[in-house]
KEKE-3310 file (N, C-alpha, C; in steps of 0.2 Angstrom, whole numbers, plus 5000, padded with zeros to 4 digits):
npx = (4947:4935:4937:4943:4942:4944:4960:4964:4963:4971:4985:4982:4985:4995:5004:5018:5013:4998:4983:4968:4953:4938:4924:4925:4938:4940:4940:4950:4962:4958:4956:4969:4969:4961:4963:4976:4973:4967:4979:4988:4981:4979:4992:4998:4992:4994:5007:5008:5000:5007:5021:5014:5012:5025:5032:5024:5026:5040:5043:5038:5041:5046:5042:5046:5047:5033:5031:5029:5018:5016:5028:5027:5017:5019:5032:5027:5017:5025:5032:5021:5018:5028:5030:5017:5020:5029:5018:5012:5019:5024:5010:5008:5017:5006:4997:4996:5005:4994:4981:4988:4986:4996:4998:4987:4980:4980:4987:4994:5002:5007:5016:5023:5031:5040:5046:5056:5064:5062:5057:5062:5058:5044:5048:5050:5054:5052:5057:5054:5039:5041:5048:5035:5026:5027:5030:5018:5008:5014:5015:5000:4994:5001:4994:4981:4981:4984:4973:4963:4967:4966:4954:4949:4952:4945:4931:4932:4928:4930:4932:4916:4909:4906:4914:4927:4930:4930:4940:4950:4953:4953:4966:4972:4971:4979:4992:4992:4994:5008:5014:5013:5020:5031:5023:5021:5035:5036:5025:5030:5041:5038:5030:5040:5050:5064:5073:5076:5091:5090:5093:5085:5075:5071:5081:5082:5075:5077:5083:5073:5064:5067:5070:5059:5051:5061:5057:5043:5040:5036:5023:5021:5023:5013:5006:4988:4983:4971:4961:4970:4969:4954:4954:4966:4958:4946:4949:4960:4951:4941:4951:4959:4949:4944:4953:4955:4944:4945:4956:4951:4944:4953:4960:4950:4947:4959:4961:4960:4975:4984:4996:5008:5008:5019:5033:5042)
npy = (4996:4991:4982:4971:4957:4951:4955:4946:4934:4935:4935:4923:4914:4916:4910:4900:4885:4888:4891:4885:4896:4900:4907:4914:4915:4926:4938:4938:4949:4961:4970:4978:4980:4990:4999:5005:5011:5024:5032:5029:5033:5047:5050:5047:5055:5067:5070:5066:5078:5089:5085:5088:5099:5107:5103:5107:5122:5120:5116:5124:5134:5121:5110:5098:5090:5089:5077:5084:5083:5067:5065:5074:5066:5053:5056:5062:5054:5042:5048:5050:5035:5032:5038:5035:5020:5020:5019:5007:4997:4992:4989:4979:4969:4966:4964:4951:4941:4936:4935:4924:4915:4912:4918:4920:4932:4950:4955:4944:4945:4958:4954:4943:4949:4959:4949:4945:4953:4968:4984:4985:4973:4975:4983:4975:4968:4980:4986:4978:4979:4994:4992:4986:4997:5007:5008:5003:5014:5023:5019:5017:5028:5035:5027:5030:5042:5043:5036:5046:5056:5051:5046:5060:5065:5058:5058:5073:5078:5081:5068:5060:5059:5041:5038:5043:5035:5022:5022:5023:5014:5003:5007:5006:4989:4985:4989:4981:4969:4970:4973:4959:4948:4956:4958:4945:4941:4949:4947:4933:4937:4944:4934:4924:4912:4908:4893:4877:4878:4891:4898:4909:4906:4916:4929:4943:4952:4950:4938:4928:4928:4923:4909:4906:4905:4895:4885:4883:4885:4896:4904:4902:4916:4925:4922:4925:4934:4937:4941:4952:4962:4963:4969:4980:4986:4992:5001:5010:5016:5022:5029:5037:5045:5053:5059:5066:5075:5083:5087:5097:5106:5111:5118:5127:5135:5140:5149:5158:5162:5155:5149:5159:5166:5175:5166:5160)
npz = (5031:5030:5020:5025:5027:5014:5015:5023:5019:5008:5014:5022:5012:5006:5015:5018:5008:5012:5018:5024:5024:5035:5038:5047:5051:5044:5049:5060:5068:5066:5075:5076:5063:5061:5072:5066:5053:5054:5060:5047:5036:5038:5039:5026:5019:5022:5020:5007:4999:5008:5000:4987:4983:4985:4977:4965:4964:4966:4953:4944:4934:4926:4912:4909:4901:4898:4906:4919:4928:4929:4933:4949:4953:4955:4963:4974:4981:4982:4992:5000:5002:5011:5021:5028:5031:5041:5052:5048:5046:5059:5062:5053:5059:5070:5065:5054:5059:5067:5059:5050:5062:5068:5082:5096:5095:5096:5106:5112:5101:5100:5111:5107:5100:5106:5115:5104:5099:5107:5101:5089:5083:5078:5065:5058:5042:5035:5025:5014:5014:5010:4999:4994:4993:4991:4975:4974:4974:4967:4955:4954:4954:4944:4936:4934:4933:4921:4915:4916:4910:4897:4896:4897:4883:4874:4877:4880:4892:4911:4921:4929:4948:4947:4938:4940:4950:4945:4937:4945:4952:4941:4938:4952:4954:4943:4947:4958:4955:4948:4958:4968:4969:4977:4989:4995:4995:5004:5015:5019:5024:5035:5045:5046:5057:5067:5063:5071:5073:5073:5060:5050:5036:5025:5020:5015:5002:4987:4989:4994:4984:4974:4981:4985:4971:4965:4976:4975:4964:4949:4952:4963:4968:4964:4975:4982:4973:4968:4978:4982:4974:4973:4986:4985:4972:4976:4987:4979:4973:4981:4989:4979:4975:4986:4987:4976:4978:4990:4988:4977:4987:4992:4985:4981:4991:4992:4984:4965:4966:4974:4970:4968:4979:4989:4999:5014)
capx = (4944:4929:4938:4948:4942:4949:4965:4966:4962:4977:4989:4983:4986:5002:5009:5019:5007:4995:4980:4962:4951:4933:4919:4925:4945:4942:4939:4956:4968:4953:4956:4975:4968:4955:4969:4983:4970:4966:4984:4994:4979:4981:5000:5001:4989:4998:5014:5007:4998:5010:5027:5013:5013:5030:5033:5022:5031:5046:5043:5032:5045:5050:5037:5048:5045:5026:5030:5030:5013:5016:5035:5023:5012:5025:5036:5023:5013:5030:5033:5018:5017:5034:5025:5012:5025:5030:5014:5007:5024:5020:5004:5007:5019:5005:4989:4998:5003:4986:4980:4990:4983:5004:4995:4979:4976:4985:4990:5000:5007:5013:5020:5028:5038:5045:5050:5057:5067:5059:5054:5066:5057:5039:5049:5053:5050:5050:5061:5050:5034:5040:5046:5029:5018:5030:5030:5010:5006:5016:5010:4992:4992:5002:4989:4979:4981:4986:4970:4961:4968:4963:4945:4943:4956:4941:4922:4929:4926:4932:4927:4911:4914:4906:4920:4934:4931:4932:4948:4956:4951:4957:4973:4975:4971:4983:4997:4991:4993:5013:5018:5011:5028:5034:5019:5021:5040:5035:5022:5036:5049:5035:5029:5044:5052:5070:5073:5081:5098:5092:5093:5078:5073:5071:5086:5080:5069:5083:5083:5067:5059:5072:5067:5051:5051:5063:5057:5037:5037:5035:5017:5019:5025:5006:4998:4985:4983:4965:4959:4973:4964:4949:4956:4967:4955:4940:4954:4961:4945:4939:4956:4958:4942:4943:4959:4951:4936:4948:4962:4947:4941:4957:4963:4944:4948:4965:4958:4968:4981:4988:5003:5009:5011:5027:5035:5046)
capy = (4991:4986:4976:4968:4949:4951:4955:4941:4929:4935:4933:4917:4912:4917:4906:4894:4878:4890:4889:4886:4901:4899:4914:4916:4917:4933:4943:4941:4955:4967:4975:4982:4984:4996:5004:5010:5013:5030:5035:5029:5036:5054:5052:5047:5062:5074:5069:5067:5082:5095:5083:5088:5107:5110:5102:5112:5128:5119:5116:5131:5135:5117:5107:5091:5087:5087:5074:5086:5081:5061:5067:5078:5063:5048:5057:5065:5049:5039:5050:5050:5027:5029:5039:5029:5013:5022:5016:5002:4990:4990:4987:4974:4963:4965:4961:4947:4935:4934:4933:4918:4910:4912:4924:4920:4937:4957:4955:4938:4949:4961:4951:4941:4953:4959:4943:4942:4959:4971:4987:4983:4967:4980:4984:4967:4969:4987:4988:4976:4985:5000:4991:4985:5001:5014:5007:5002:5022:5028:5015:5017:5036:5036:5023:5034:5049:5039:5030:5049:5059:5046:5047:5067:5067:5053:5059:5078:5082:5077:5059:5061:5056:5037:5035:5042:5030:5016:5023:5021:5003:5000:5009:5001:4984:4984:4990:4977:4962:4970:4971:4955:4944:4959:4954:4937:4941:4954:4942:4927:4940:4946:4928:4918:4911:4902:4887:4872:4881:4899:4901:4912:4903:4922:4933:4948:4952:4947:4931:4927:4929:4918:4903:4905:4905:4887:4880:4882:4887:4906:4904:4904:4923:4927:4919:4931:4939:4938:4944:4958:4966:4964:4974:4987:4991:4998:5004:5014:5020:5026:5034:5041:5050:5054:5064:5073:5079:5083:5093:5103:5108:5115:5124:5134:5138:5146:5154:5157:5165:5155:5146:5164:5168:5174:5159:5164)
capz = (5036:5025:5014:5031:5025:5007:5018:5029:5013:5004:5021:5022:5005:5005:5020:5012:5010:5014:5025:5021:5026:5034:5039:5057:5051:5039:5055:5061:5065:5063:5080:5074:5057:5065:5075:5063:5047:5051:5057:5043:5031:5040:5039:5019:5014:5025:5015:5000:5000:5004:4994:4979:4984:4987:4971:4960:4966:4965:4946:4940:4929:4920:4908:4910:4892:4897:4910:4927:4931:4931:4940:4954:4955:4957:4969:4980:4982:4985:5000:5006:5007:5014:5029:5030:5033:5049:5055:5043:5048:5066:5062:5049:5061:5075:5062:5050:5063:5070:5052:5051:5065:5074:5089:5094:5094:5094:5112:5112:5095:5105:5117:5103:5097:5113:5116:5098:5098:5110:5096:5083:5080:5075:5060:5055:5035:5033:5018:5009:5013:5007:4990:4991:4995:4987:4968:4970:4976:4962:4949:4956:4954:4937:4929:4937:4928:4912:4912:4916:4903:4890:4897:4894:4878:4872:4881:4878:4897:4917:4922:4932:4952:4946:4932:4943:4956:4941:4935:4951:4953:4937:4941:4958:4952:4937:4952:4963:4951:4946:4966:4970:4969:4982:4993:4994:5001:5012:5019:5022:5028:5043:5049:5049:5063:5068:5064:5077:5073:5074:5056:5046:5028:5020:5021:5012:4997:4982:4992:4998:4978:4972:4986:4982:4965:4965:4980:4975:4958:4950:4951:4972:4969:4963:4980:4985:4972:4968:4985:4984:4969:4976:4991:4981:4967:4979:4990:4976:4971:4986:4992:4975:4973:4991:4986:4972:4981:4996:4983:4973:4990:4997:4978:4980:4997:4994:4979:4961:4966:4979:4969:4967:4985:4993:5005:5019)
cpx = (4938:4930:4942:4951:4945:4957:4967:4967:4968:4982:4986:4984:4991:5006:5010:5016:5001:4988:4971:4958:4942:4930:4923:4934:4946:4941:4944:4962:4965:4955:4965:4973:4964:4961:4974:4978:4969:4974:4988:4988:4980:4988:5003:4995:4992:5005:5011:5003:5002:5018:5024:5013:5018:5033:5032:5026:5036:5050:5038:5036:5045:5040:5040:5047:5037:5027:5026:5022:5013:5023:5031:5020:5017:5029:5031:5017:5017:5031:5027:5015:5023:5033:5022:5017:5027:5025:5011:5015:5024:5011:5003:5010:5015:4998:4990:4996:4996:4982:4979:4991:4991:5002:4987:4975:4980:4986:4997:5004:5010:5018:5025:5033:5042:5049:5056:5065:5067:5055:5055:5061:5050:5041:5052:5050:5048:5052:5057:5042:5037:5043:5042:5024:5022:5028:5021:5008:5008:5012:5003:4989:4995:4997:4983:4976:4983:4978:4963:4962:4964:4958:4945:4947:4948:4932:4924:4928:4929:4928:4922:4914:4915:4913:4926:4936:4933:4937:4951:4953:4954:4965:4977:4976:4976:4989:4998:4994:5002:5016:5017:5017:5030:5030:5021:5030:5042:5032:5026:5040:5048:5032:5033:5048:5058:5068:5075:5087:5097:5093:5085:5081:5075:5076:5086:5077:5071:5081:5078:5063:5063:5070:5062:5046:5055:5060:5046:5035:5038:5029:5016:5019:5019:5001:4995:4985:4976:4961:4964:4971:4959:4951:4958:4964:4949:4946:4958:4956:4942:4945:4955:4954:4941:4948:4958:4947:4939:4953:4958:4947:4946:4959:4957:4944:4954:4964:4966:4972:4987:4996:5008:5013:5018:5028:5040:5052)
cpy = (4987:4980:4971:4960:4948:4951:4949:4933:4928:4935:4925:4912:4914:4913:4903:4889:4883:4888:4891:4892:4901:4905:4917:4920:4925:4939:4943:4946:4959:4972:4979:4984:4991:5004:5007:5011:5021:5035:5035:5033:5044:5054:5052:5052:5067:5074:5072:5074:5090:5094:5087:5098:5109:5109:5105:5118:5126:5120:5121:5133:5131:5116:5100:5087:5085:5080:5077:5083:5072:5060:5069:5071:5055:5049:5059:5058:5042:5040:5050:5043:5029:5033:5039:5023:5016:5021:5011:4994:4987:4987:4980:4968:4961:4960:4955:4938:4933:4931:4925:4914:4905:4913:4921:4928:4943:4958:4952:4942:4952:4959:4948:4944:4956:4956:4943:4947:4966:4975:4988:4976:4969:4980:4980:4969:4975:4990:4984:4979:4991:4998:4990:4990:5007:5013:5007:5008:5024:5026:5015:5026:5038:5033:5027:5038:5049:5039:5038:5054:5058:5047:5055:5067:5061:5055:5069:5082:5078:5071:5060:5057:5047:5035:5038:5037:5022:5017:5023:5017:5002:5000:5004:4995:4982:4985:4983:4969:4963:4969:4966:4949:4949:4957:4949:4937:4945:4950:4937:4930:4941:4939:4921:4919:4906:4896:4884:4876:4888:4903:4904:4909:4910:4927:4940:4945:4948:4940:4927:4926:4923:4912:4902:4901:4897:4883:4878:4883:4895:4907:4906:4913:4927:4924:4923:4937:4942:4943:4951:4962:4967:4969:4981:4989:4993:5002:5011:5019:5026:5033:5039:5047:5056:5061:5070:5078:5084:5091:5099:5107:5113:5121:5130:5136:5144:5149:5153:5158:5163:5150:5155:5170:5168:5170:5162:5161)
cpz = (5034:5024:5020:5030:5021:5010:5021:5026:5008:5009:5021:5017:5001:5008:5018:5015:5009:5017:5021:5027:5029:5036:5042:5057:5048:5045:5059:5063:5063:5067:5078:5067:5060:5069:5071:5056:5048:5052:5051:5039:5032:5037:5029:5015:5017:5018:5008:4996:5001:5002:4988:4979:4982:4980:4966:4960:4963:4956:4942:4936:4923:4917:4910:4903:4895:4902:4918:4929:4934:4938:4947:4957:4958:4963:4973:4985:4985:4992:5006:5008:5010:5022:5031:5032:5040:5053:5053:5046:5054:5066:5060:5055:5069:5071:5058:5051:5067:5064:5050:5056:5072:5080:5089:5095:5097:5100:5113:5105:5096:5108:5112:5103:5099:5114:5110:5099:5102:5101:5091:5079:5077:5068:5057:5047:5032:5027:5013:5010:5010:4999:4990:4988:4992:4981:4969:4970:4969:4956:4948:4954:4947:4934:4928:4934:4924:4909:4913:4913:4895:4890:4894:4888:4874:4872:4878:4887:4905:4918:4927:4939:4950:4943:4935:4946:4950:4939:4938:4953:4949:4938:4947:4957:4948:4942:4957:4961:4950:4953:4969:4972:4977:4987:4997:4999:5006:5018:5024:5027:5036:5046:5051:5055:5062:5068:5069:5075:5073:5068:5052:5039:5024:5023:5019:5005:4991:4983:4990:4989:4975:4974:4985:4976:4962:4969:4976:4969:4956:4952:4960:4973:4968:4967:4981:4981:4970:4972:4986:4979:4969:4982:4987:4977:4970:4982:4988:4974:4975:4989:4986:4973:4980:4990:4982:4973:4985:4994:4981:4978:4992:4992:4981:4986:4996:4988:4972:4962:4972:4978:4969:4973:4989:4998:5010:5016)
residu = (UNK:UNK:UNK:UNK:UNK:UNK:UNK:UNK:UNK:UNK:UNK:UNK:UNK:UNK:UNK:UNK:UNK:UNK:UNK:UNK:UNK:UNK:UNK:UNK:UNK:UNK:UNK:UNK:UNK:UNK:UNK:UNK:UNK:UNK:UNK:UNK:UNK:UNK:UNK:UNK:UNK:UNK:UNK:UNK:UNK:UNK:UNK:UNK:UNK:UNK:UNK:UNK:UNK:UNK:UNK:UNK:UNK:UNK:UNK:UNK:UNK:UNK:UNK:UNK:UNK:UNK:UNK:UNK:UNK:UNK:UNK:UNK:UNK:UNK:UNK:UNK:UNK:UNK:UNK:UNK:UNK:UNK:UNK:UNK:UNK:UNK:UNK:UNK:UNK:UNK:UNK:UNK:UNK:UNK:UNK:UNK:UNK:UNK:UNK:UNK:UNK:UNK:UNK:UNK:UNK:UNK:UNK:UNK:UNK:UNK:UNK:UNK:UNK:UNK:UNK:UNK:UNK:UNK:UNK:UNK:UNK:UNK:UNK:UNK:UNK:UNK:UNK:UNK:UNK:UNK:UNK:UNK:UNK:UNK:UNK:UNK:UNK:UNK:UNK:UNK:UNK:UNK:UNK:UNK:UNK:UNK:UNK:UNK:UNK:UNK:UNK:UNK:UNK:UNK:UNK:UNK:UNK:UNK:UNK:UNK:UNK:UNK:UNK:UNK:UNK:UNK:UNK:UNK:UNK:UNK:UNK:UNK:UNK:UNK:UNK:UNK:UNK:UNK:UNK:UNK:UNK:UNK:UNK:UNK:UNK:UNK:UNK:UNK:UNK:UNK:UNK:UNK:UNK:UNK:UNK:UNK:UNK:UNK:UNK:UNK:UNK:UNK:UNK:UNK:UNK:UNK:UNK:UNK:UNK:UNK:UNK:UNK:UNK:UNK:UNK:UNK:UNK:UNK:UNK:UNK:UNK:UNK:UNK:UNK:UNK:UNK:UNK:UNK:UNK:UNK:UNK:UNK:UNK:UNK:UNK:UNK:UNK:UNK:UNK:UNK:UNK:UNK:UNK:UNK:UNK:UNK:UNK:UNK:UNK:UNK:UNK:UNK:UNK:UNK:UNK:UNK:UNK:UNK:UNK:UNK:UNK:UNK:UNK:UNK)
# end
């Protein structure tokens, strides 16, 4: 919710043409940010959390050729943006169009989409947010614990909390810059509107990168991506570390022996 402005910088700087942004605009679409930010974050650490349990157990046997930790980390992190999207796409198709200046504000956005579809029309774009936010999780949590290896196989010791949090910036940042094309037709997919005959310009994701990329150049598929690096590299930082401090705490609570315990 901090970084809201960054947000509403890269939405607007995606709309095709895009839209010049002053002080007063980056405050937009704060009040649905505000509102679905602590369920989806509750929702994608519950997942993620006990997807990476169930998992350890699951694999306490293999090695994976010295993968299972990036596997554990990948899938658990997958399932838990694809449970967070069950609240972050209603949120997106209430906080966007406000963003971009469609809605004067997250009432008429509701209203909109009523109008549009009744609750069907909420998850307008749901399949391109989850290619967006599945791959960055994973990619963000791999690079993650790529670029946090190398630090203690290097230093000799765990990365202090200052240099975790910098390695999940790095991480996010570097995921943030590869899903930015997906963005960009995520964004499209949730703000457009019938034309005079009732047809939609973007038809799905395939489509819609394609159009993009002829009608405006490939460079249009990197709009926003400045300001969404600047959003997802503290973002990952803070989450990340957030998740660290969060994991230690529960492991010393359930004490060593608690992978070990019989399950029903």
């Amino acid at each position: 919710t901090l970084l809201h402005p960054l947000d509403t910088i890269r939405t607007r700087r995606q709309v095709k043409g895009g839209l010049p942004t002053s002080a007063l605009d980056t405050s937009k679409g704060l009040i649905p940010q505000m509102a679905g930010a602590m369920p989806a974050g509750a929702l994608q650490f519950m997942a993620y959390e006990n997807s990476k349990e169930k998992l350890q157990l699951l694999l306490k046997n293999h090695t994976l050729g010295g993968l299972k930790p990036h596997v554990i980390e990948i899938a658990s992190s997958s399932l838990g943006a694809a449970a967070a999207s069950l609240v972050r796409v209603p949120q997106e198709r209430i906080k966007q169009p406000v963003q971009a200046d469609i809605y004067p504000n997250f009432m008429a956005a509701i209203a909109g989409n009523m109008n549009e579809g009744g609750l069907p029309a909420f998850f307008t774009g749901f399949t391109a947010t989850i290619m967006r936010d599945v791959p960055w999780n994973a990619l963000s949590f791999t690079f993650f614990n790529i670029f946090k290896m190398i630090y203690e196989q290097m230093q000799n010791k765990a990365p202090a909390q200052r240099d975790t949090m910098a390695l999940a910036a790095l991480g996010g940042t570097l995921a943030a810059v590869i899903m930015t094309p997906v963005d960009v037709v995520k964004t499209r997919l949730m703000l457009q509107k019938p034309d005079e005959n009732g047809e939609l310009a973007y038809k799905g994701i395939a489509q819609a990168l394609g159009k993009i990329a002829l009608e405006e150049g490939p460079g249009a598929l990197l709009k926003g991506v400045t300001p969404r690096c600047l959003y997802l590299g503290p973002l990952a930082s803070i989450t990340f570390s957030f998740y660290e401090r969060i994991g230690k705490s529960i492991l010393l609570k359930r004490g060593p022996d608690w992978c070990r315990s019989s399950r029903a």
